[in-house]
Backbone as CSV, one residue per row, in Angstrom:
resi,resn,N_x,N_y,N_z,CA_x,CA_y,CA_z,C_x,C_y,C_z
1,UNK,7.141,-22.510,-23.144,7.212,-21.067,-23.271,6.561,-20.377,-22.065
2,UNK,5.263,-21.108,-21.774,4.705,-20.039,-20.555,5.445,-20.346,-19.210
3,UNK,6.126,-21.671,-19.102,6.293,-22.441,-18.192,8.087,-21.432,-17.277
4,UNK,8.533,-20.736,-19.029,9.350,-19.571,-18.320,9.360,-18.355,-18.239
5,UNK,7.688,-18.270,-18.983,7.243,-16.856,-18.480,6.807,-16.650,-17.249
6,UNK,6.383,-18.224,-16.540,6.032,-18.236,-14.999,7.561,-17.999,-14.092
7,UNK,8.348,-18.807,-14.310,9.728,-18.369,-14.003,9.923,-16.704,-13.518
8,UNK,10.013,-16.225,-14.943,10.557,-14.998,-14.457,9.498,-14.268,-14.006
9,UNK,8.459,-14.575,-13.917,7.377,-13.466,-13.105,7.968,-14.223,-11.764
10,UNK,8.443,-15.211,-11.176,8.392,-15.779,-10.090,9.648,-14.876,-9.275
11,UNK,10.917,-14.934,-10.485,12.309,-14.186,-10.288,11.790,-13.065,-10.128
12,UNK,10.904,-12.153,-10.380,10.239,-10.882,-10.216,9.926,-10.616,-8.941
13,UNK,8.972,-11.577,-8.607,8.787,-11.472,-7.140,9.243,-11.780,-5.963
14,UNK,10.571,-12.307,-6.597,11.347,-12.049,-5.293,12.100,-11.106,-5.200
15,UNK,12.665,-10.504,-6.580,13.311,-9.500,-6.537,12.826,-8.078,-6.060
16,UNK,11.406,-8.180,-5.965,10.679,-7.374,-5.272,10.329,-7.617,-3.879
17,UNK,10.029,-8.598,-3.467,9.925,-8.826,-1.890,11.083,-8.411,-1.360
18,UNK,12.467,-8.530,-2.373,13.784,-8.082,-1.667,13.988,-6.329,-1.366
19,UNK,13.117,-5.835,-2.522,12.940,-4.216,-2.504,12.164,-4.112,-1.489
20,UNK,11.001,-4.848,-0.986,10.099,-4.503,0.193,10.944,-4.335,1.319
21,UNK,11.648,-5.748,1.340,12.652,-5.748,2.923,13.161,-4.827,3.278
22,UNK,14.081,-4.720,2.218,15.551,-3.491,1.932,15.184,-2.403,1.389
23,UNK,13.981,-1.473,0.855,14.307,-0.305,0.434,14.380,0.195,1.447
24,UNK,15.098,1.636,0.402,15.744,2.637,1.374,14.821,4.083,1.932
25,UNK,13.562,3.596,1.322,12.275,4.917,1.675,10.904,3.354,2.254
26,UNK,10.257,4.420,2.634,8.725,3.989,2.461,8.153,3.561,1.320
27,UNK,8.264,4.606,0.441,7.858,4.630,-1.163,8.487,3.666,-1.891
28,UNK,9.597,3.265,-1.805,10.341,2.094,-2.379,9.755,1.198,-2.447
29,UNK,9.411,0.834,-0.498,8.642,-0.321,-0.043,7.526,-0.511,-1.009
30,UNK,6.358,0.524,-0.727,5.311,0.768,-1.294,4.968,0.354,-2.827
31,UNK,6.186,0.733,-3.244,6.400,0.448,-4.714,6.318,-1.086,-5.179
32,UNK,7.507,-1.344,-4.416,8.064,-2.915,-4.296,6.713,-4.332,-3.800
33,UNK,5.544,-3.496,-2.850,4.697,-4.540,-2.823,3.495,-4.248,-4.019
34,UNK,3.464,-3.057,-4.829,2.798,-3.100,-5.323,2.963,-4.074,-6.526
35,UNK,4.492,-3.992,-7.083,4.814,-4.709,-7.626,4.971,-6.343,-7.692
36,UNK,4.840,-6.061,-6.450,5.179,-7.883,-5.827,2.834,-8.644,-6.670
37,UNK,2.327,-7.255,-6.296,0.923,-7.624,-6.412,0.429,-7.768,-7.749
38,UNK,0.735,-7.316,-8.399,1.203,-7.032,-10.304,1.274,-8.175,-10.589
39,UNK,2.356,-8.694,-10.312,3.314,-9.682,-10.606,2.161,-11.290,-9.913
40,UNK,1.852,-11.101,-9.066,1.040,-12.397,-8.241,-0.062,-12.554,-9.638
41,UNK,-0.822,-11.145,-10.033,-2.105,-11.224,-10.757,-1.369,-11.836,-11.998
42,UNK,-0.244,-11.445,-12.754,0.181,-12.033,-13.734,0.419,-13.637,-13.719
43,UNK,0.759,-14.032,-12.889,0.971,-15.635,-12.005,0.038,-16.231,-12.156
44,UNK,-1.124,-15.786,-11.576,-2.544,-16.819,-11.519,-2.829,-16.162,-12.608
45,UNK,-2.551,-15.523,-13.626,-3.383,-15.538,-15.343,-2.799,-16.510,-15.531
46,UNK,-1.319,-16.438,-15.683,-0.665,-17.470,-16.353,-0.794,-19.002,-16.180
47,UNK,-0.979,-19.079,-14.793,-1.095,-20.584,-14.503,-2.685,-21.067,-14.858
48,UNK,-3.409,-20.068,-14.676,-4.758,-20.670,-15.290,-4.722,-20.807,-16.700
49,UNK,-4.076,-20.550,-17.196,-3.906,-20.328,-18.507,-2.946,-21.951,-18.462
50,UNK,-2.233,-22.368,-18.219,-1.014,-22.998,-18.116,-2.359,-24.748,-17.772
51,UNK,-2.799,-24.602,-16.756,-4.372,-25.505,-16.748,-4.926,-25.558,-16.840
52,UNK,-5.222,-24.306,-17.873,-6.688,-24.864,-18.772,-7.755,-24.415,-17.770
53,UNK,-8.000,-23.390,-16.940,-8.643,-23.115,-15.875,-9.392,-21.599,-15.811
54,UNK,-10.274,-21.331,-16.432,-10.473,-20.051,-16.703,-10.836,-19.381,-15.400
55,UNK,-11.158,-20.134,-14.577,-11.249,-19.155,-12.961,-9.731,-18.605,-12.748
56,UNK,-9.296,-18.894,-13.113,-7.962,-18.047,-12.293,-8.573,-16.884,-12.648
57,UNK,-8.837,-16.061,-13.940,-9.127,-15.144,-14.380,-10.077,-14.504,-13.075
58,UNK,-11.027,-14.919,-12.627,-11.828,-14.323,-11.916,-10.954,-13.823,-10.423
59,UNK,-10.272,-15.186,-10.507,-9.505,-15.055,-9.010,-8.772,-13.683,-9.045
60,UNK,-7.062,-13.485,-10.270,-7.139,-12.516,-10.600,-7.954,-11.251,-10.605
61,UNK,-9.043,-10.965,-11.370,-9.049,-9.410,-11.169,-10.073,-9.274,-9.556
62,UNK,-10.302,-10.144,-8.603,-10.349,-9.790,-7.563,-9.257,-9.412,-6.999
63,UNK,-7.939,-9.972,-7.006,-6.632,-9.704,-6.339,-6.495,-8.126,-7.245
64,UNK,-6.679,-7.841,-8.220,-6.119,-6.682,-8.365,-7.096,-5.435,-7.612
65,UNK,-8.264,-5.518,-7.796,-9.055,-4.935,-6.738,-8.424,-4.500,-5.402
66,UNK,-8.111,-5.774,-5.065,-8.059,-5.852,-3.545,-6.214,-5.291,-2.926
67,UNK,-5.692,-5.567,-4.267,-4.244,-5.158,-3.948,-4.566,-3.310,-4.927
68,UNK,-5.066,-2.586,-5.353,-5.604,-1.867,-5.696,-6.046,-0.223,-4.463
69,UNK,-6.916,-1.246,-3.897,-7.562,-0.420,-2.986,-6.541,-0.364,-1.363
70,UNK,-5.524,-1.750,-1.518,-4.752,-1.906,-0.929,-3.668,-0.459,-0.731
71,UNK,-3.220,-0.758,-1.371,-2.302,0.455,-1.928,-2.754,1.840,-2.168
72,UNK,-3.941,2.097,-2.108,-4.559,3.323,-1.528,-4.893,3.347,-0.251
73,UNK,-4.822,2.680,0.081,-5.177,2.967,1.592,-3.862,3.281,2.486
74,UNK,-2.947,2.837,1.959,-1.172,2.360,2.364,-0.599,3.790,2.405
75,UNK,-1.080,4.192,1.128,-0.389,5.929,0.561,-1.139,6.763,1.336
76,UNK,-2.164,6.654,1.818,-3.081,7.800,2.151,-3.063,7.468,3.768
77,UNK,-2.434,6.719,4.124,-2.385,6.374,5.969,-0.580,7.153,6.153
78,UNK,-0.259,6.589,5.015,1.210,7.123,4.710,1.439,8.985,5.033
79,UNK,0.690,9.401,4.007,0.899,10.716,3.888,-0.050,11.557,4.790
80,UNK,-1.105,10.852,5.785,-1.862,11.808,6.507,-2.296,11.033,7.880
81,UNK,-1.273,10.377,7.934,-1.181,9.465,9.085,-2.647,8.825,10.038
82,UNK,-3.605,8.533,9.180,-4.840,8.312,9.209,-5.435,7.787,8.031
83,UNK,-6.810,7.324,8.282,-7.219,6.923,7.246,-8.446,7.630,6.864
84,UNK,-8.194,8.652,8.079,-9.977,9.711,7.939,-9.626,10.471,6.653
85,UNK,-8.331,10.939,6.667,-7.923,12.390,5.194,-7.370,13.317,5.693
86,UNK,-7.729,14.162,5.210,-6.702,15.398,4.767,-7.834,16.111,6.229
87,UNK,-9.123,16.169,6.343,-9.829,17.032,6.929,-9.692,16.697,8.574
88,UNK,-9.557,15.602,8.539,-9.667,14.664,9.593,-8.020,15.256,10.331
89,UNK,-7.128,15.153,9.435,-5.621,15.376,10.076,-5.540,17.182,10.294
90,UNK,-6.321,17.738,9.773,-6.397,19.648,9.912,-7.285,19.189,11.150
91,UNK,-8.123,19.133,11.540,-8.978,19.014,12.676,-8.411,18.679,14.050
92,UNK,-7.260,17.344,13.811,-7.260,17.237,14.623,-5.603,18.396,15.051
93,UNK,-4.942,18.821,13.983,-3.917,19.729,14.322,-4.579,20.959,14.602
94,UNK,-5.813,21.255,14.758,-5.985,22.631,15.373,-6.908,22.330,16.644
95,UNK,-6.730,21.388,17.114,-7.459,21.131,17.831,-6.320,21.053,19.075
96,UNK,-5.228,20.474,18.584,-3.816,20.621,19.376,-3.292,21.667,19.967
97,UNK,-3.441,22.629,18.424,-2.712,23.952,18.052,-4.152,24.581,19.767
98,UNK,-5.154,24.487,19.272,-5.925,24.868,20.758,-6.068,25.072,22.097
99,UNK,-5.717,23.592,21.832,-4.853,23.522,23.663,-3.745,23.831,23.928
100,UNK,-2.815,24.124,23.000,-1.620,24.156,23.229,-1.592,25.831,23.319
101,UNK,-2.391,26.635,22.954,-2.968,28.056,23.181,-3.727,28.332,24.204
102,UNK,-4.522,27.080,24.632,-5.635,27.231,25.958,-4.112,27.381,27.299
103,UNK,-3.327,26.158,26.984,-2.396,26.230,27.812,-1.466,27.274,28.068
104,UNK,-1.121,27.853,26.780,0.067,29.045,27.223,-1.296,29.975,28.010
105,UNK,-1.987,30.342,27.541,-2.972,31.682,28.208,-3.079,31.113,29.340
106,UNK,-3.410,30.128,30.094,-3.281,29.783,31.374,-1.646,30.462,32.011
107,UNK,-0.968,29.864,31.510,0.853,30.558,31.968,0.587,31.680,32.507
108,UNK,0.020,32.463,31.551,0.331,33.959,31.405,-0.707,34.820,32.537
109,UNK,-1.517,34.372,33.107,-2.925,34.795,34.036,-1.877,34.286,35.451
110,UNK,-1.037,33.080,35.703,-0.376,32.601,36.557,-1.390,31.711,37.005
111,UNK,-2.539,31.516,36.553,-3.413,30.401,37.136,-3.056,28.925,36.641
């Protein structure tokens, strides 16, 4: 019984590594490895479970941690093209927006 519940978590993860390759967004991707990471933690329950091995368990909820914080970091480099934030990406667009104002006022003096 577990031996094809490992199966199809296995069919899972490829069917998701195939969404990583091939989706058609970022977010797909994003989706698709999170899932791929889901699916790994379900794997090593199962197989520790499958040998009688209660460390998998530990191994597990480190991987979810780590695929966890993973995937925040992924979304948030994603959407603010950094990993400083939201304050970090305003700072440095007015800091642009600055020079790019220092520069026209230069134009306009002819200097």
């Amino acid at each position: 019984m577990f031996t094809v519940a490992s199966l199809f978590v296995l069919a899972t993860m490829v069917l998701a590594l195939l969404r990583a390759v091939r989706g058609p967004t970022v977010y797909d991707r994003i989706v698709a490895v999170n899932v791929f990471g889901t699916m790994t933690v379900l794997l090593l329950v199962l197989i520790g479970f499958l040998t009688d091995r209660p460390e998998f368990e530990d191994i597990a909820l480190l991987y979810v941690l780590i695929n966890f914080v993973a995937i925040i970091a992924v979304l948030k480099f994603e959407l603010y093209s950094s990993l400083a934030g939201p304050r970090a990406a305003s700072a440095e667009g007015a800091t642009e927006k600055a020079r790019d104002e220092a520069a026209d006022g230069a134009g306009v003096d002819g200097r």
